[in-house]
C-alpha positions in Angstrom: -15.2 6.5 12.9 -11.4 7.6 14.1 -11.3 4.0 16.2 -12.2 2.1 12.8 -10.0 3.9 11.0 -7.2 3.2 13.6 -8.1 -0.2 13.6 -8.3 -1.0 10.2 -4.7 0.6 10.0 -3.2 -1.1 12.6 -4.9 -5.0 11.0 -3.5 -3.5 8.0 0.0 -3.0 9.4 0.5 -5.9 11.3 -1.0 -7.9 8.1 1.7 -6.5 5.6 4.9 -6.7 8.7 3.9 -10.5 8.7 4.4 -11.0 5.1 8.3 -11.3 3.1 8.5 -7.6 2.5 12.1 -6.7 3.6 12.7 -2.7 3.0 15.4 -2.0 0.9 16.2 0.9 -1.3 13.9 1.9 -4.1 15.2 1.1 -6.9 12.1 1.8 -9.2 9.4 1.5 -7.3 7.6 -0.3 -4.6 5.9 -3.6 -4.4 2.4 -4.0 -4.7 1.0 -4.1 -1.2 3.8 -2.8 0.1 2.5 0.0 3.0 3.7 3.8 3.6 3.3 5.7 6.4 4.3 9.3 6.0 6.0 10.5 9.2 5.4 13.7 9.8 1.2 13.5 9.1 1.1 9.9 9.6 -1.2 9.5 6.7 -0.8 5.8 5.4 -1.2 4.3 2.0 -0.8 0.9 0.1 0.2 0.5 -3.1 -2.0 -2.0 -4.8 -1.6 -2.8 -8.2 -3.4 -0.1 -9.6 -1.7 2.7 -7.7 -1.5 4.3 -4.1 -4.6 4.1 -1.9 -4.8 6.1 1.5 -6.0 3.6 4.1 -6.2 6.1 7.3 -3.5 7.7 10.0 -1.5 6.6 12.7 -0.7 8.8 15.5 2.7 10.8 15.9 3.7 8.2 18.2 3.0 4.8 16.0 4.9 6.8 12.9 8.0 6.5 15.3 7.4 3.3 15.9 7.1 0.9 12.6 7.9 -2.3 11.3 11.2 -2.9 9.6 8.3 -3.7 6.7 7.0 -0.1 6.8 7.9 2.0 3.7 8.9 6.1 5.3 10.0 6.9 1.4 8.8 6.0 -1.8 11.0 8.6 -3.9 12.8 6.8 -6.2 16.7 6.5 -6.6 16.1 9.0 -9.4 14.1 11.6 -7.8 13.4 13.7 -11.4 11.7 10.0 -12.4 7.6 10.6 -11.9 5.7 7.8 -10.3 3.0 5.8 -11.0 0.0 6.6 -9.1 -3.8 6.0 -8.9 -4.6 9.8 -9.3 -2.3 10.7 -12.2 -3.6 9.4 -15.6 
């Protein structure tokens, strides 16, 4: 299960690195499909169009290492400004 998980991440990764995502500032929030990896849990998510989805963990060691493409903060410019996500309705 872990190695599926790690695989689908890494496709997922390399996927979203190959597309014309450059990482910039936040100014509101994120593209759709753009991909976060939290550093210090490596947890990843993507944000589709209908809000944050978690799509598995990298190790300590990949979280180091990302793509350029590779979101490491979502908070926005304003950080009192709430976010969209899937879970909050």
């Amino acid at each position: 299960m872990k190695s599926t998980v790690s695989v689908l991440t890494a496709a997922l990764l390399l996927a979203v690195s190959g597309a014309a995502f450059a990482q910039t500032a936040v100014s509101s929030e994120p593209a759709p499909y753009s991909v976060f990896v939290d550093q210090p849990t490596g947890y990843t998510f993507v944000k589709l169009p209908g809000g944050w989805k978690f799509a598995g963990a990298v190790s300590k060691e990949e979280a180091q290492h990302l793509p350029d493409t590779v979101l490491t903060s979502v908070m926005p410019a304003d950080s009192a400004h709430a976010m969209n996500t899937a879970s909050a309705k």
